[in-house]
Structures are given as C-alpha cells and as structure tokens.
C-alpha positions in Angstrom: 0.0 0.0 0.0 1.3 3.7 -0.7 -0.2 6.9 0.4 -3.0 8.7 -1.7 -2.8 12.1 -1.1 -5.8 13.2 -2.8 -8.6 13.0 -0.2 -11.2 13.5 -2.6 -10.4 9.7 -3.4 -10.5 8.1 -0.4 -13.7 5.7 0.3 -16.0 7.4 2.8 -18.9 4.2 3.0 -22.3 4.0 1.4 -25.9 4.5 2.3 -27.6 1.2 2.0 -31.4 0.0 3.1 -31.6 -2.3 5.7 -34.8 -4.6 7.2 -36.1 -3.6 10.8 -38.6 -4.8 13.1 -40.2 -1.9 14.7 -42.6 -4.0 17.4 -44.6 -6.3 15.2 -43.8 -4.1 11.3 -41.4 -4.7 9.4 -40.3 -1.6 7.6 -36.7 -0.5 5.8 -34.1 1.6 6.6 -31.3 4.0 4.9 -28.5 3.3 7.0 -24.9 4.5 6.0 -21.9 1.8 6.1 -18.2 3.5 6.3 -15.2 2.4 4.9 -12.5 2.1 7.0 -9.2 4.1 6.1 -6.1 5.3 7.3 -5.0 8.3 7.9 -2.2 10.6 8.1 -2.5 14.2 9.8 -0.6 17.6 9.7 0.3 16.8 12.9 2.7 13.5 12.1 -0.3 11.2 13.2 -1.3 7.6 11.5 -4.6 6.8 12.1 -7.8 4.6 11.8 -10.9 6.4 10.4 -14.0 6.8 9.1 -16.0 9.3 7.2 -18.9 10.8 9.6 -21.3 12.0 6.5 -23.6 13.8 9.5 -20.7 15.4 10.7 -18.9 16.3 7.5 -15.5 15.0 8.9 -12.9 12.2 9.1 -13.2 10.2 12.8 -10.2 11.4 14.6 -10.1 14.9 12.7 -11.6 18.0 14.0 -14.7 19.8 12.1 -13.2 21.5 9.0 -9.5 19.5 9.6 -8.3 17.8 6.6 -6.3 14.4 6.4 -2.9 15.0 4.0 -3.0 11.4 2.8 -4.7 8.2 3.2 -4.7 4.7 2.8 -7.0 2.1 2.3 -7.7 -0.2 5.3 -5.9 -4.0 4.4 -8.7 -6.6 4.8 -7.5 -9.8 6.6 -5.1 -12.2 4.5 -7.7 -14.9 4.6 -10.5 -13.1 3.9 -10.6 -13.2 -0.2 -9.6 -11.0 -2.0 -5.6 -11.1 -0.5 -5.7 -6.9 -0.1 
C-alpha cells in the first residue's frame, strides 16, 4: 500500500437499506456503512478512520480538519480477495 494524497479519493462508505422490526412491522431503513481508512495528519499522526457524513468530517479529525494522505484499510489475508 502507498499513500493517496488526494482526499477526494478516499472511500467514505455508502448509504444502503436495511430490514427492521419496529414492534410487530417490518419496515426498511437507509443506513450508512463507512469504509475504514487510514489516515495521516498535519500533525505526524497515523490513524484509523471513518468518514462521519452527519458530521462532515474524518473520525479522529476536528470539524473542518483535513487528512494529507490516506490509505486504504488492508482486509485480513484470509479473507478473499488477499488486499
């Protein structure tokens, strides 16, 4: 993995609809699923985070703070895929 220093490309997660059981309904919900990235701050920090689309910001990162790179989070060797 190498550092991405355009933010505008890292993964922030997706808004998908998920089944819930509200007392005896069944209804649907938009729910938003992160992807998990890593992070690198003005500050010298390496991070784990995740876009907060409510928020407008990076976990970790303060309200209008900006990461200067990031990578994407490695999935487990076993796990398909081999990222």
């Amino acid at each position: 993995m190498s550092w991405n220093f355009d933010i505008s490309e890292a993964p922030r997660g997706q808004t998908v609809m998920q089944p819930r059981k509200v007392g005896d309904k069944e209804t649907t919900v938009s729910v938003f699923v992160p992807d998990r990235v890593i992070l690198a701050t003005k500050c010298g920090k390496v991070t784990p985070s995740e876009y907060l689309p409510k928020e407008g910001r990076w976990v970790m990162l303060a309200a209008g703070e900006a990461p200067l790179a990031w990578q994407p989070w490695p999935a487990h060797p076993t796990a398909g895929g081999g990222e």
